[in-house]
KEFI-52640 format. One line per 8 residues: number of its first residue (from 1); their letters; for each residue x, y, z of N, C-alpha, C. Coordinates in steps of 0.02 Angstrom, whole numbers. Layout:
KEFI-52640
NUM> A> X Y Z X Y Z X Y Z ~ ...
//
This chain:
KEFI-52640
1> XXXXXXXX> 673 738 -1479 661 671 -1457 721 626 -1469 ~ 788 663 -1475 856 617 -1474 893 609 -1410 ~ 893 540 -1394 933 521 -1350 1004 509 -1365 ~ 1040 547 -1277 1084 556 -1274 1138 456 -1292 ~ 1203 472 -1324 1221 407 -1334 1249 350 -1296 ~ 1253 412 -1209 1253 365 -1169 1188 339 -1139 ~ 1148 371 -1137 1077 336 -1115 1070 283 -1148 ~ 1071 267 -1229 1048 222 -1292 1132 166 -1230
9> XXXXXXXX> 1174 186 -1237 1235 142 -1230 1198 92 -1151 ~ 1187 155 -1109 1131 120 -1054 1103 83 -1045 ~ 1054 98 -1085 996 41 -1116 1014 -19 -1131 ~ 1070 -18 -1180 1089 -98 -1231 1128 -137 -1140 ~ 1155 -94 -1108 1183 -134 -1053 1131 -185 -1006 ~ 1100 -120 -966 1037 -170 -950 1006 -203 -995 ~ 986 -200 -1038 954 -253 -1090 998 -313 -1074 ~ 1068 -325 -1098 1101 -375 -1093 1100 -413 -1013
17> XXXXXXXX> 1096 -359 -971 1118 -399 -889 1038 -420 -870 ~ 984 -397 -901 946 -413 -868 920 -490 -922 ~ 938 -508 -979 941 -572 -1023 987 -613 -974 ~ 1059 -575 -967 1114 -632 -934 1072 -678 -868 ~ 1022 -618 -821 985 -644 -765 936 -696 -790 ~ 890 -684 -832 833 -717 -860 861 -794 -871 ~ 912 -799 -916 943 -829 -935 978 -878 -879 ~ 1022 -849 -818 1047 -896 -781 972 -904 -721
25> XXXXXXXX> 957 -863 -716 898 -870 -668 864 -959 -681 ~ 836 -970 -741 824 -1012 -761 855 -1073 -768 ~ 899 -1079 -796 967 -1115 -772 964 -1139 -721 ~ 975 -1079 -656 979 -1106 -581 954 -1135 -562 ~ 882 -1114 -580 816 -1130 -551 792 -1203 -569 ~ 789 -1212 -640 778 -1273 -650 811 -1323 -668 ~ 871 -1320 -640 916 -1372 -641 938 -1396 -559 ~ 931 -1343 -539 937 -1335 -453 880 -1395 -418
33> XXXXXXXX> 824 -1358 -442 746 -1378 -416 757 -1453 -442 ~ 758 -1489 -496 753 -1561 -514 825 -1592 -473 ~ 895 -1559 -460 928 -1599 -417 910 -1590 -362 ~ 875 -1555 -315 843 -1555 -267 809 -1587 -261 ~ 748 -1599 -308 697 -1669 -313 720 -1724 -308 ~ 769 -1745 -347 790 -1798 -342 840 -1841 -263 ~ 855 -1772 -235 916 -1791 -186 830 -1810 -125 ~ 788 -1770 -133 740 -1767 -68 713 -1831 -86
41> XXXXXXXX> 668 -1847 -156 651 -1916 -157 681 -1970 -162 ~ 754 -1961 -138 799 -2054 -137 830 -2050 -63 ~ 810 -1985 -9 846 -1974 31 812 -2054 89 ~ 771 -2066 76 749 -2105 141 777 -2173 106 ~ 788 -2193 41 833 -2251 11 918 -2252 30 ~ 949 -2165 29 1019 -2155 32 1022 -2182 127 ~ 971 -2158 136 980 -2182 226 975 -2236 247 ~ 934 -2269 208 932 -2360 242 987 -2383 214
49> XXXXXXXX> 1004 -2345 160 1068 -2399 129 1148 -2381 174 ~ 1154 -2321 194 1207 -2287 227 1197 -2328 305 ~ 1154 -2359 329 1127 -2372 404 1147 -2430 384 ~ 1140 -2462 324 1146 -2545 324 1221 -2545 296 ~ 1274 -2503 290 1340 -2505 283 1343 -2508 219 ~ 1306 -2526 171 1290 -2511 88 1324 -2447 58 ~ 1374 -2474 13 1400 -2411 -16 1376 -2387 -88 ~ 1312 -2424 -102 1303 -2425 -153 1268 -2359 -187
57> XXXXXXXX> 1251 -2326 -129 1233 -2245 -149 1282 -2212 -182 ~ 1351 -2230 -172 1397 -2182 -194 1388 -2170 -273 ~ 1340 -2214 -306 1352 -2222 -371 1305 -2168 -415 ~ 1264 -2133 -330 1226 -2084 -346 1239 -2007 -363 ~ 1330 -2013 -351 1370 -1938 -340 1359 -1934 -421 ~ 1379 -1962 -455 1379 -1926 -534 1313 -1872 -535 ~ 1269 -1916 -506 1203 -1882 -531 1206 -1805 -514 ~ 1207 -1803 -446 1241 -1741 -400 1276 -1698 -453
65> XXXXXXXX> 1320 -1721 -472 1387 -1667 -504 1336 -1648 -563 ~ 1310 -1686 -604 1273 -1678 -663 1216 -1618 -656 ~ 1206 -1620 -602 1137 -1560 -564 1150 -1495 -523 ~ 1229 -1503 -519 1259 -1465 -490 1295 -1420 -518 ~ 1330 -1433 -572 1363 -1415 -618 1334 -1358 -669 ~ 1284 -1373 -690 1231 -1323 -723 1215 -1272 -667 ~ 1185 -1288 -617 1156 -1236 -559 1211 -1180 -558 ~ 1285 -1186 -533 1334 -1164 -525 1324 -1116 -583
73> XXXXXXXX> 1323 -1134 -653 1356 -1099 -706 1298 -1037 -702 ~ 1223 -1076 -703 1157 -1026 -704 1154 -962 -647 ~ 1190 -980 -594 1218 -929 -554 1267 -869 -542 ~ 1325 -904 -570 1383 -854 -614 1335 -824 -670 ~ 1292 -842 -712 1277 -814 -762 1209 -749 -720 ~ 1190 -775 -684 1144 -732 -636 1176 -648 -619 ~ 1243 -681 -574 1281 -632 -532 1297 -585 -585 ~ 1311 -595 -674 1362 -572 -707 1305 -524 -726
81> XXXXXXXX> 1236 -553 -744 1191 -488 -773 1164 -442 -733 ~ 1173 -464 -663 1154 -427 -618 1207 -379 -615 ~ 1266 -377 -614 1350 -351 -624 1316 -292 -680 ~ 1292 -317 -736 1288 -291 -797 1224 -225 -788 ~ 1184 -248 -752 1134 -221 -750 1125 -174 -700 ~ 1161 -185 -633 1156 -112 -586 1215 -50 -604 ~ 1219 13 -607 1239 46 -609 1318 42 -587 ~ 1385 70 -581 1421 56 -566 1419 111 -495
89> XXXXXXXX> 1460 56 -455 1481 102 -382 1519 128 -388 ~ 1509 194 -361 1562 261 -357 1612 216 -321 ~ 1679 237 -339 1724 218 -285 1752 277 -237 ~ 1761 237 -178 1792 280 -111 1856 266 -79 ~ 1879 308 -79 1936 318 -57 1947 257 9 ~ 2024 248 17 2005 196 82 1988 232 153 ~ 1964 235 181 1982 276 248 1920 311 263 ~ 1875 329 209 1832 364 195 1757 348 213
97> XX> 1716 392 239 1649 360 238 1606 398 205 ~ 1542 348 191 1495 388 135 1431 392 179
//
């Protein structure tokens, strides 16, 4: 009942890529979803004010970057456990088909 030390080495990998996912998944998700909320419920305010030549929305970009900024990172952190967690691709030669 001893596993081999690359299987155990296996294991600890996906373990880690599939935390890195959990981890940015969440991130993405709920940092994404509340700047999304927020951009959909001020959108019919950003429009009367943009129609009436009002630049006073612009003061709404911080918020943006602030909601955006996290999403981004929760996504890199997504891509990286997913990286971590599928198997590696054989590589092929150039020229070559599989």
């Amino acid at each position: 009942m001893t596993q081999e030390p690359h299987d155990a080495v296996e294991m600890i990998r996906k373990f880690w890529g599939a935390a890195l996912m959990a981890v940015g998944g969440l991130i993405a998700g709920l940092c994404g979803s509340c700047t999304l909320l927020i951009v959909v419920m001020a959108f019919s305010d950003f429009a009367a004010q943009m129609m009436r030549g009002d630049l006073s929305w612009l003061g709404t970009l911080p918020i943006l970057l602030i909601g955006i900024v996290p999403t981004f990172v929760g996504v890199l952190l997504f891509r990286a456990g997913l990286r971590r967690f599928r198997p590696p691709r054989p590589k092929v030669a150039p020229g070559t088909f599989e």
